[in-house]
N, C-alpha and C positions, 0 to 999 in steps of 0.2 A: 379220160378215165383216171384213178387216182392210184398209183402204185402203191406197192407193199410199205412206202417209208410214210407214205400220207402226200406226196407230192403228186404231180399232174404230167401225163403225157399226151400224148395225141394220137389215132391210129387211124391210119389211112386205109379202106377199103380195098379202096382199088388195086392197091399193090402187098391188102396182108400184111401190113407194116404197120410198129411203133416208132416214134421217134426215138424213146426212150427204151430201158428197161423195165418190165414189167414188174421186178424185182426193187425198185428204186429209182426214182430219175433223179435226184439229185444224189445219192448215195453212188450211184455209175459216175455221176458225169464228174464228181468229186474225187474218187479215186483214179479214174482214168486221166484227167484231164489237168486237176488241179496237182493232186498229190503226186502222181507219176510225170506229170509235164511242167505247172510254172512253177513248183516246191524245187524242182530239180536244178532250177536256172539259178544263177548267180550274179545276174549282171542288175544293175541301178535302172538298167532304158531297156525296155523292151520293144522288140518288135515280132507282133504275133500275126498268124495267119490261122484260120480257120475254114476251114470247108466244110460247108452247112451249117448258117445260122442258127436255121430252124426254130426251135423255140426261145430261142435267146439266153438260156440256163446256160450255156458255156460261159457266154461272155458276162453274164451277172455275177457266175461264181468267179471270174476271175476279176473282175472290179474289184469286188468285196475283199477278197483276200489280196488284192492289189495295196489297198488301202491300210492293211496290215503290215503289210513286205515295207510302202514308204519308195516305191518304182516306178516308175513312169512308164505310160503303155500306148504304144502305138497298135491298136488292134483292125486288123482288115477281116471283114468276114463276107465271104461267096456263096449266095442263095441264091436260089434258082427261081423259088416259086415260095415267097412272103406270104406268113403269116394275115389276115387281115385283121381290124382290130376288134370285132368281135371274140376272134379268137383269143388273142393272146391277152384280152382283157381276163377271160377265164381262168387264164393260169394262175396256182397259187404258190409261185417259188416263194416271191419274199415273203409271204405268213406262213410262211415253215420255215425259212432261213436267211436273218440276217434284216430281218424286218424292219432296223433301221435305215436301210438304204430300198426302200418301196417306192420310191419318188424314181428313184434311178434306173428299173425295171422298164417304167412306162416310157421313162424318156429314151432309152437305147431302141425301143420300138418304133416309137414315133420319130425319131431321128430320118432326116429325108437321105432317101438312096442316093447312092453316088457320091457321096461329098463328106468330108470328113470333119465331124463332128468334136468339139469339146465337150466332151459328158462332163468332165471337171479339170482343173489345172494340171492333174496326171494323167487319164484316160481321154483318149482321143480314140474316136470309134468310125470308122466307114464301114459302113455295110454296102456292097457290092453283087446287086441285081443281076448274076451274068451266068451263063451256063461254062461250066468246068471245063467243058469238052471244047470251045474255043476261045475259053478266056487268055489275052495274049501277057502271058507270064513275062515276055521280054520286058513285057511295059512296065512292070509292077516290081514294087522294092524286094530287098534282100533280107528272109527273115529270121530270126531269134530262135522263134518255136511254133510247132506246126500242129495244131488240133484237127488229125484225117478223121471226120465226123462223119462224111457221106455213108447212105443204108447201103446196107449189107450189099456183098458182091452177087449174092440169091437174087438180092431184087434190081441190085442195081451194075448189073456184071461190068457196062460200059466204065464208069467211076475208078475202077479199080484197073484199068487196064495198064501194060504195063508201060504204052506210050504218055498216059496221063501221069503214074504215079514218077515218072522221069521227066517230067515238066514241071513237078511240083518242087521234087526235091532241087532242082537245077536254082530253084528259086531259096534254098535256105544256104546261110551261109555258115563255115567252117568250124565245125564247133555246137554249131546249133544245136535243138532237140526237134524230134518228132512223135508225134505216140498217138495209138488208132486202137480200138475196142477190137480190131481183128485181126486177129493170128493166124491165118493161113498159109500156107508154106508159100503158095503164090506170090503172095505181095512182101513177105517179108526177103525172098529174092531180088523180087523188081527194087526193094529199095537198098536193099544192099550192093545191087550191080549199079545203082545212083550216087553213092557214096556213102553209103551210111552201115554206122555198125551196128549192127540190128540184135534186139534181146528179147527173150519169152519174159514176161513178168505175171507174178499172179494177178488175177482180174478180181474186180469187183464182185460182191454175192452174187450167185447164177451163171459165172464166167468166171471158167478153170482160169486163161491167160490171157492178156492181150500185148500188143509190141511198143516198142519205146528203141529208137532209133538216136545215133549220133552223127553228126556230119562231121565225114573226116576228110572228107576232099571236096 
């Protein structure tokens, strides 16, 4: 379906779900994600982490504006259940934004699971087939900045729990950021008794606030 900014989300039946904002999917994932999470960073190397793919808009807006910064990105992202490519053929992030990098949409799709990908001599992309709830964090590196993307705690109460969101943060390192479209007192707890010092920020149109985390231990 095509949100209010002319961009494309997806809505799942089964569970009453948007991927997106129905208000904007790239105008959400842009304030949330970009402007409140990699604007925030300061460092030349990055290493990102992302929870849910899904449509692959995270990681194209954060190429894109990668490409502007002149930073290097190691990006890992955790989905559960990919896209096929009739789908995401449909999407039209890049003829709404950034249209010169339309080649690099397809290719982060098409990139084979498990294995870590050079999208270009700066971006390096794995996308990682795996369910949250046993993914072994011991194994996996120490990250920069964390995009918590997973649906809503409504639909997806498991994701949000507070033995997962202390698995997650276990895995970012001192200094880091985090930042998630939801503000719940719940989670912004769980990630505060993780190490993080946790802040309400305004959200995107149709979203009073969402949280932005700092790893202080």
């Amino acid at each position: 379906m095509i949100t209010e900014d002319g961009s494309h989300t997806i809505y799942l039946p089964e569970m009453d779900e948007h991927y997106h904002s129905v208000h904007g999917a790239i105008q959400e994932s842009m304030h949330i994600y970009i402007q409140q999470g990699l604007l925030q960073t300061n460092k030349k190397d990055l290493s990102i982490l992302e929870i849910g793919f899904g449509t692959g808009l995270n990681t194209y807006l954060t190429y894109c504006q990668a490409q502007q910064m002149k930073v290097n990105i190691s990006y890992f992202s955790l989905e559960k259940y990919p896209l096929i490519k009739s789908e995401y053929l449909q999407l039209n992030y890049p003829a709404v934004i950034y249209p010169e990098f339309s080649t690099v949409f397809e290719q982060m799709h098409q990139a084979d699971w498990n294995t870590l990908v050079n999208i270009s001599p700066d971006f390096r992309l794995q996308k990682i087939q795996a369910d949250l709830l046993t993914f072994p964090f011991e194994a996996a590196p120490q990250f920069d900045l964390v995009y918590y993307d997973a649906f809503a705690p409504g639909k997806q109460p498991e994701m949000w729990s507070d033995e997962i969101l202390q698995k997650v943060s276990a895995s970012v390192k001192p200094g880091g950021i985090l930042v998630t479209y939801c503000a719940k007192g719940t989670v912004r707890r769980a990630f505060m008794q993780s190490g993080f010092k946790m802040e309400r920020i305004p959200g995107p149109i149709g979203k009073k606030e969402i949280l932005r985390g700092k790893k202080t231990f």
